[in-house]
VMD Tcl script that builds the backbone (N, CA, C; Angstrom):
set m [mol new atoms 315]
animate dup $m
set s [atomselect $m all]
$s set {name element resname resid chain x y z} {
  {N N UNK 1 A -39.519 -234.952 120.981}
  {CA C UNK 1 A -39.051 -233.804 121.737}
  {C C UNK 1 A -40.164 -233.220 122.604}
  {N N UNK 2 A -41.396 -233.350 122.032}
  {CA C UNK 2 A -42.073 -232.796 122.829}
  {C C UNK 2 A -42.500 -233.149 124.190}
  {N N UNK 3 A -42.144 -234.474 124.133}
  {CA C UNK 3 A -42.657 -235.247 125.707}
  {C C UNK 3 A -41.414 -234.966 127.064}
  {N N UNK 4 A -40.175 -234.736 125.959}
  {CA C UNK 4 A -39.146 -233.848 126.871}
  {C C UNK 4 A -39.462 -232.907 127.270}
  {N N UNK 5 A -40.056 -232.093 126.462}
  {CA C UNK 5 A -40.305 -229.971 126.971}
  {C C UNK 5 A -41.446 -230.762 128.109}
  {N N UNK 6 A -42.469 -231.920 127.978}
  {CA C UNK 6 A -43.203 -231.589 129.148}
  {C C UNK 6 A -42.819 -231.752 130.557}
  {N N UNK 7 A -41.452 -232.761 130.582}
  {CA C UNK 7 A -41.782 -232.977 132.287}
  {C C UNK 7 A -39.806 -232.443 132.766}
  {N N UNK 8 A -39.544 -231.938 131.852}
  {CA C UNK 8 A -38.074 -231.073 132.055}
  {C C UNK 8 A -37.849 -229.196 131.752}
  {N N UNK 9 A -37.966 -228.761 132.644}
  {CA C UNK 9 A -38.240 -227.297 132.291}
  {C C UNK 9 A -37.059 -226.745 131.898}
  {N N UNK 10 A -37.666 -225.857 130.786}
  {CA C UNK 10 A -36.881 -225.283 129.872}
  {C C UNK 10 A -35.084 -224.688 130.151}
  {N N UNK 11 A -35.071 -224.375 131.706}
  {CA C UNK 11 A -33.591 -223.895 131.780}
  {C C UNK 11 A -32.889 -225.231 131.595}
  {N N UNK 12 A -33.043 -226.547 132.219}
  {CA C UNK 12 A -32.489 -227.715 132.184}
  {C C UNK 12 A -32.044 -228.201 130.542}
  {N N UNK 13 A -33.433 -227.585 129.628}
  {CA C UNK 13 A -33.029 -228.193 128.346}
  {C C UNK 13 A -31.859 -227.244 127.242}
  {N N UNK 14 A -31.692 -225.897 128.100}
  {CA C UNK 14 A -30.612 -225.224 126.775}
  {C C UNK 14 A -29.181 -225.226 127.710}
  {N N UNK 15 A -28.850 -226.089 128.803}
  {CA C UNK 15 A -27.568 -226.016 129.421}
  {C C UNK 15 A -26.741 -226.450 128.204}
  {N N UNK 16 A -25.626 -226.283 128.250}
  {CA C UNK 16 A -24.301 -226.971 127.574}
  {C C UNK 16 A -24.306 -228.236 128.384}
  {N N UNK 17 A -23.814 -229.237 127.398}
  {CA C UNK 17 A -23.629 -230.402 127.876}
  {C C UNK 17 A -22.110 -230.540 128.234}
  {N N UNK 18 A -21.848 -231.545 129.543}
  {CA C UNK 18 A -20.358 -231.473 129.934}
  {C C UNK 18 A -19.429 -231.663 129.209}
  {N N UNK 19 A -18.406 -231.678 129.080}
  {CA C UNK 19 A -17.326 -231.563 128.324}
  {C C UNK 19 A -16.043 -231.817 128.953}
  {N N UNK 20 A -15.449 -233.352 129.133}
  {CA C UNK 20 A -14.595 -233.496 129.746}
  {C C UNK 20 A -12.906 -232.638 129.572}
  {N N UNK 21 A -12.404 -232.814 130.281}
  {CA C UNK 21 A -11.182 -232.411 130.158}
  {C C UNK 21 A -10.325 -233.609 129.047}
  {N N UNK 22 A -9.139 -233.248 128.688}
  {CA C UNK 22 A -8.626 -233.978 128.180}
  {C C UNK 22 A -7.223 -235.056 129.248}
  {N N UNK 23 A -7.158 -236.163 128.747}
  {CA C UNK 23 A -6.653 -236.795 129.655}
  {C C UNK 23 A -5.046 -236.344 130.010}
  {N N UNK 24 A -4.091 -237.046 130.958}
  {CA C UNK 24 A -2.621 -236.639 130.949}
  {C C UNK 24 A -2.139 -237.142 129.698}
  {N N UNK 25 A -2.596 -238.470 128.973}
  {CA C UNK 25 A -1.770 -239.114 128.034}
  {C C UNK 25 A -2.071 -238.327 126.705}
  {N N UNK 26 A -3.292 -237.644 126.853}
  {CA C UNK 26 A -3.858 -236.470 125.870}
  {C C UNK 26 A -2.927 -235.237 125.703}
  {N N UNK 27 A -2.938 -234.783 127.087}
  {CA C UNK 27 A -1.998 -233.682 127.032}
  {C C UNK 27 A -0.708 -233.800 126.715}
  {N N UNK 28 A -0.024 -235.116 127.523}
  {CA C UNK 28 A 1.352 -234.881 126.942}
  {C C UNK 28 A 1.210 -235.312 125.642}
  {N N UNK 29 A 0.585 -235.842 124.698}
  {CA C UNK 29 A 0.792 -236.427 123.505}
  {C C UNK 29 A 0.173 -234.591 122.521}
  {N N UNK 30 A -0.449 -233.938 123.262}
  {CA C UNK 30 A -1.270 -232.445 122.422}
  {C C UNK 30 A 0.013 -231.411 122.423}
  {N N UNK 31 A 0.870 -231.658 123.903}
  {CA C UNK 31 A 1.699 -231.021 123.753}
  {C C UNK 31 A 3.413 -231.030 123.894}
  {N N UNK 32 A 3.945 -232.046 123.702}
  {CA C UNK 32 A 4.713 -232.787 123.638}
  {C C UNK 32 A 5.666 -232.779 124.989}
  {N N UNK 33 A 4.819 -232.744 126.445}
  {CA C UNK 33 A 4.979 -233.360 127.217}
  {C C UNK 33 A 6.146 -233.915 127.836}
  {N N UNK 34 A 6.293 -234.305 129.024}
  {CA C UNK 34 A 7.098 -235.040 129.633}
  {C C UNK 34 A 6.694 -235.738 131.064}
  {N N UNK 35 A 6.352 -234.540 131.949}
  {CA C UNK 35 A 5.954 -234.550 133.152}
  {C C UNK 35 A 4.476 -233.534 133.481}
  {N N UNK 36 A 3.341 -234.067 133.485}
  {CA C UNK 36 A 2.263 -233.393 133.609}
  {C C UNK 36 A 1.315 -233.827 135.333}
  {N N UNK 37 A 0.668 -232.819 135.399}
  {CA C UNK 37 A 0.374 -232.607 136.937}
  {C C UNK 37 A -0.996 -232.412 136.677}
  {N N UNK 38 A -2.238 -233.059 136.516}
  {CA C UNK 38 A -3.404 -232.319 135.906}
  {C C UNK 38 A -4.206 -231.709 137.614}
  {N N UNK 39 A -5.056 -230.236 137.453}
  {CA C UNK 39 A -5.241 -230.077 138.163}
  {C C UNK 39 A -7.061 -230.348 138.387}
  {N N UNK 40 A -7.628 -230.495 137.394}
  {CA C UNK 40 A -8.981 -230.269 136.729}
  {C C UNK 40 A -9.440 -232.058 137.042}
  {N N UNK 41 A -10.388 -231.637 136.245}
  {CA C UNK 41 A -11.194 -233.190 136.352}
  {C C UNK 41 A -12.007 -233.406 137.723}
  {N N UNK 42 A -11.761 -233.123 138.695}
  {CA C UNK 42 A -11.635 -233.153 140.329}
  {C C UNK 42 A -10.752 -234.517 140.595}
  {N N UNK 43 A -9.483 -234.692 139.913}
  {CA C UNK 43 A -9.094 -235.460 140.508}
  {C C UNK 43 A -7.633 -235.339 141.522}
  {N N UNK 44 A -7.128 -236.163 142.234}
  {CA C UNK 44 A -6.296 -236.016 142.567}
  {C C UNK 44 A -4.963 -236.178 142.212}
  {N N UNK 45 A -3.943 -234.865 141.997}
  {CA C UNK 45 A -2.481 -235.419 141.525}
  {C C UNK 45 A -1.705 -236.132 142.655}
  {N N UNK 46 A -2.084 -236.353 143.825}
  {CA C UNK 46 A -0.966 -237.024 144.679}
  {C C UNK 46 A -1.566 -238.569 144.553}
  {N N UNK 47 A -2.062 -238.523 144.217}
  {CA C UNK 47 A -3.006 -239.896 144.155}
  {C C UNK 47 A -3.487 -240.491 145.128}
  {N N UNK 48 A -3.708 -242.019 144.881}
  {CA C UNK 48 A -4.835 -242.366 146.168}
  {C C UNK 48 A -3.770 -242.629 147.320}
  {N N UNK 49 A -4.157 -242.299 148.480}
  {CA C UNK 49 A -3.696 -242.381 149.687}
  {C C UNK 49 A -3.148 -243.635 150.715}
  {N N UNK 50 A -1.783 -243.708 151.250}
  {CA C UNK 50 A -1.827 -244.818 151.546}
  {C C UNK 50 A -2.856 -245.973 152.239}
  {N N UNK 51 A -3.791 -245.180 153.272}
  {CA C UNK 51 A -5.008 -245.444 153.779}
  {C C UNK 51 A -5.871 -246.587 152.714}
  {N N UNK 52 A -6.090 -245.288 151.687}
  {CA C UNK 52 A -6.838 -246.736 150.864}
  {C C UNK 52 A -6.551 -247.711 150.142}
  {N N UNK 53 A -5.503 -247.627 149.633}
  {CA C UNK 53 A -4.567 -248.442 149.143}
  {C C UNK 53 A -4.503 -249.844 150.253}
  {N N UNK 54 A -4.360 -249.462 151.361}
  {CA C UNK 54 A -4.282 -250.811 152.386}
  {C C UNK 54 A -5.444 -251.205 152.373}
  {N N UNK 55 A -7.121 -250.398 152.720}
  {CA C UNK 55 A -7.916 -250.548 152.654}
  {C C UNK 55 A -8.418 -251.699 151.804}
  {N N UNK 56 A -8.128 -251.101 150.328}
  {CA C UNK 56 A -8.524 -251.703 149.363}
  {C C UNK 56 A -7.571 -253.476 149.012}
  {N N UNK 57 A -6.323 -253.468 150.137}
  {CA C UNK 57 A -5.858 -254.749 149.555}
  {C C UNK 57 A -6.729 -255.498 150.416}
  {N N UNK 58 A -6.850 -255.326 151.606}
  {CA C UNK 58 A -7.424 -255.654 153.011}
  {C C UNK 58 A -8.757 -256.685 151.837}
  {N N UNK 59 A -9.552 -255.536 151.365}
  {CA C UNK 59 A -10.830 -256.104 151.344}
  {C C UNK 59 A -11.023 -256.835 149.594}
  {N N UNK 60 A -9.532 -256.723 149.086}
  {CA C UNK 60 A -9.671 -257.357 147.401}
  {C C UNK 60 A -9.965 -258.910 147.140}
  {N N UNK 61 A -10.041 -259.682 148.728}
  {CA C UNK 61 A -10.449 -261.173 148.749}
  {C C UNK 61 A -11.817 -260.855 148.490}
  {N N UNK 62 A -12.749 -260.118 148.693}
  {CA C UNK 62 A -14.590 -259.997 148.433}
  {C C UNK 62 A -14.772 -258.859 147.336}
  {N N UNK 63 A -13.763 -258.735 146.633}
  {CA C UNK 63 A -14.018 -258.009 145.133}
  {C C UNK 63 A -15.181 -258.924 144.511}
  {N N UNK 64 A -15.337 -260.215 144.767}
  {CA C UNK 64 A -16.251 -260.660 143.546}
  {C C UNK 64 A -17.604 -260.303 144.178}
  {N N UNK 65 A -18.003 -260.053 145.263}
  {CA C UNK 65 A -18.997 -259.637 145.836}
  {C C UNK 65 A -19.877 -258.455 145.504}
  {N N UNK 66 A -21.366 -258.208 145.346}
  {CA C UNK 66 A -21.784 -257.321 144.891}
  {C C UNK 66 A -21.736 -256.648 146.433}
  {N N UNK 67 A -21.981 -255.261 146.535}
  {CA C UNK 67 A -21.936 -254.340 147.685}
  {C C UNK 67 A -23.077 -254.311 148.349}
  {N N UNK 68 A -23.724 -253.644 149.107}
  {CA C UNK 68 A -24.835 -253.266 149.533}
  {C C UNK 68 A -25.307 -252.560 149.082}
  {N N UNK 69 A -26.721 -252.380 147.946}
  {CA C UNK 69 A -27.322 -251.282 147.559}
  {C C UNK 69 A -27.738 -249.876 148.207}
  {N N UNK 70 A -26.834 -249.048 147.940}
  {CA C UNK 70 A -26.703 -247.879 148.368}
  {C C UNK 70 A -26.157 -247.732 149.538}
  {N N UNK 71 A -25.575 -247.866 150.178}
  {CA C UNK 71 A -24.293 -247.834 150.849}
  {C C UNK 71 A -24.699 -247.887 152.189}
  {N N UNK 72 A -25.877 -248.871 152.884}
  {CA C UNK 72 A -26.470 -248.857 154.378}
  {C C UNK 72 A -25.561 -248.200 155.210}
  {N N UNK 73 A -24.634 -248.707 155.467}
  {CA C UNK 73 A -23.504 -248.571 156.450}
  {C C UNK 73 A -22.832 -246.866 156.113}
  {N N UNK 74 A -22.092 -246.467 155.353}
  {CA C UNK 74 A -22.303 -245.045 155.464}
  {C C UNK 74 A -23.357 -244.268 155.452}
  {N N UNK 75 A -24.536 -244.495 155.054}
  {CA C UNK 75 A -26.047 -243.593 155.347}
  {C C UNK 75 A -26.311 -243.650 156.266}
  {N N UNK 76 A -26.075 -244.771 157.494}
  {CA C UNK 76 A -26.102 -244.715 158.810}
  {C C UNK 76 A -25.393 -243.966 159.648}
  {N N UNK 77 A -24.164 -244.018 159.678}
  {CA C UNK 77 A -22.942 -242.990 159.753}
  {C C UNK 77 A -22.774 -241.526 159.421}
  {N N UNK 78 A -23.704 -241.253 158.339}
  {CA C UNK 78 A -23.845 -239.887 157.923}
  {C C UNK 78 A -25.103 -239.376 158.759}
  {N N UNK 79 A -25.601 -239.977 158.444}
  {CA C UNK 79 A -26.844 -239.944 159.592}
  {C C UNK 79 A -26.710 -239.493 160.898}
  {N N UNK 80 A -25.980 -240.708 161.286}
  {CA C UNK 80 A -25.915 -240.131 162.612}
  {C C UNK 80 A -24.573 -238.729 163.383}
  {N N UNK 81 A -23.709 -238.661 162.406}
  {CA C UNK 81 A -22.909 -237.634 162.434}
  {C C UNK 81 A -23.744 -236.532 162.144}
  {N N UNK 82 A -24.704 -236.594 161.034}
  {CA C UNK 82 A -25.378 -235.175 160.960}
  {C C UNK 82 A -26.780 -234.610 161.568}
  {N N UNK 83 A -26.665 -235.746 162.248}
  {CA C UNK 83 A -28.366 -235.790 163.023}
  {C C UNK 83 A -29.417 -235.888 162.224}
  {N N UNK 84 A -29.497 -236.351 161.112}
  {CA C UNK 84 A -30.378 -236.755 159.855}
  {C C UNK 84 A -30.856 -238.110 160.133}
  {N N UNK 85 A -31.850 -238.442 159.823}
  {CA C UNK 85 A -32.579 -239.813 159.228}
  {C C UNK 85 A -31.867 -240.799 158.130}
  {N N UNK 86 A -31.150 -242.016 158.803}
  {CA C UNK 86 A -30.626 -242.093 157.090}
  {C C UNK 86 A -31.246 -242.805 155.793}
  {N N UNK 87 A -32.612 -242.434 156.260}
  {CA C UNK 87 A -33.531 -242.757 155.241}
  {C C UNK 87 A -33.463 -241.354 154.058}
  {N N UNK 88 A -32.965 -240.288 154.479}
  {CA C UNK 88 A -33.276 -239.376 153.818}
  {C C UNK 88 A -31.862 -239.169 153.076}
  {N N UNK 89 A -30.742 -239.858 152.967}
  {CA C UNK 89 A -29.523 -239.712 152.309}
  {C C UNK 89 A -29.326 -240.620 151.391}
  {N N UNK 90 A -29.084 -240.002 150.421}
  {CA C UNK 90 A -28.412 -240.891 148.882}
  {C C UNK 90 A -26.865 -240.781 148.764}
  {N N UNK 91 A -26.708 -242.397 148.711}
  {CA C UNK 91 A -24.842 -242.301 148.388}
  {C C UNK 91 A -24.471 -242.934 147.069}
  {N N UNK 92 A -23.687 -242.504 146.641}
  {CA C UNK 92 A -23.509 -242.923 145.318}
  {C C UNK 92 A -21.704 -243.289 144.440}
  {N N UNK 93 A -21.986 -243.253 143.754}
  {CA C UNK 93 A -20.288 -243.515 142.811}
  {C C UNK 93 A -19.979 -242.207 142.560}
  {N N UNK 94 A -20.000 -240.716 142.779}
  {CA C UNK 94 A -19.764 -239.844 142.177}
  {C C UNK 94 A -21.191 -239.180 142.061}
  {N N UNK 95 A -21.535 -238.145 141.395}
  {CA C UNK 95 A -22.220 -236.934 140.865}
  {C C UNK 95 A -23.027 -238.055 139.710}
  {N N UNK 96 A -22.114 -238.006 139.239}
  {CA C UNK 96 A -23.361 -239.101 137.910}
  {C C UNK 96 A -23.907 -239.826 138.073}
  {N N UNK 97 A -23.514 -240.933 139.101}
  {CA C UNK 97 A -24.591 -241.898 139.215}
  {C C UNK 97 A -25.961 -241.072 139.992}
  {N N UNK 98 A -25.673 -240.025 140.808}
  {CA C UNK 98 A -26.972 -239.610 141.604}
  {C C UNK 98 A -27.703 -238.868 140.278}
  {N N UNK 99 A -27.071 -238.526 139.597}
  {CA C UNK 99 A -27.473 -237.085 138.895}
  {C C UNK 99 A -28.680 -238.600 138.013}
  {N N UNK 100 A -27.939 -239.377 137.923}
  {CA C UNK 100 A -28.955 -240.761 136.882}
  {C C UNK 100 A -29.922 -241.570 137.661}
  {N N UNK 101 A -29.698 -241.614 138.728}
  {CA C UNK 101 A -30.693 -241.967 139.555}
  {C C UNK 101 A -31.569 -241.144 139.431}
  {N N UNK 102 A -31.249 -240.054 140.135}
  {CA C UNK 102 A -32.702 -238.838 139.621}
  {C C UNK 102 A -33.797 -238.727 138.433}
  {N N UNK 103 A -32.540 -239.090 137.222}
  {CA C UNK 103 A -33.274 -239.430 135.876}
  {C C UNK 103 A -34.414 -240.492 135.899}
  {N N UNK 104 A -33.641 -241.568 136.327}
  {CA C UNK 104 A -34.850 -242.288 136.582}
  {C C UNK 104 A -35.636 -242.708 137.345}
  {N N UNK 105 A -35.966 -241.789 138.316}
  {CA C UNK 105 A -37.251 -241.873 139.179}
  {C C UNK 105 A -38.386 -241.341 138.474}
}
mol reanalyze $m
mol bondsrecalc $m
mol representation Tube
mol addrep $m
């Protein structure tokens, strides 16, 4: 513990740790359910959009393909939409993977 207190300061170490929500198949099964709409999680109840849905059949022939590490092509794009360097932007899977990247630098 102690090599934690040195290089993580103390507000970081007494947060509450996250605590997911419970799922739809959770809820309707917690509360005997039928039709549930979750609003939490950050996810979406209308679901994914026809857009990506085509998107994603479009490009499911190079599913076996690994991606480009860290997402060149939108850091460029963000970049240049925000007048930034896109050396200076991190893209990621969500909040967690950046939040774990951070960890391990």
């Amino acid at each position: 513990m102690e090599l934690i207190q040195r290089f993580i300061r103390p507000e970081v170490l007494i947060f509450d740790p996250y605590s997911p929500g419970l799922s739809i198949d959770e809820i309707r099964e917690k509360y005997k359910l039928n039709n549930v709409i979750k609003m939490a999680s950050n996810e979406n109840p209308l679901g994914v959009s026809p857009v990506v849905q085509e998107t994603i059949k479009r490009n499911a022939p190079l599913s076996f393909r690994y991606p480009s590490a860290g997402n060149p092509e939108l850091c460029r794009a963000l970049g240049l939409y925000l007048g930034v360097d896109p050396g200076r932007i991190v893209c990621g899977n969500g909040s967690d993977e950046i939040i774990d990247l951070l960890i391990r630098i």
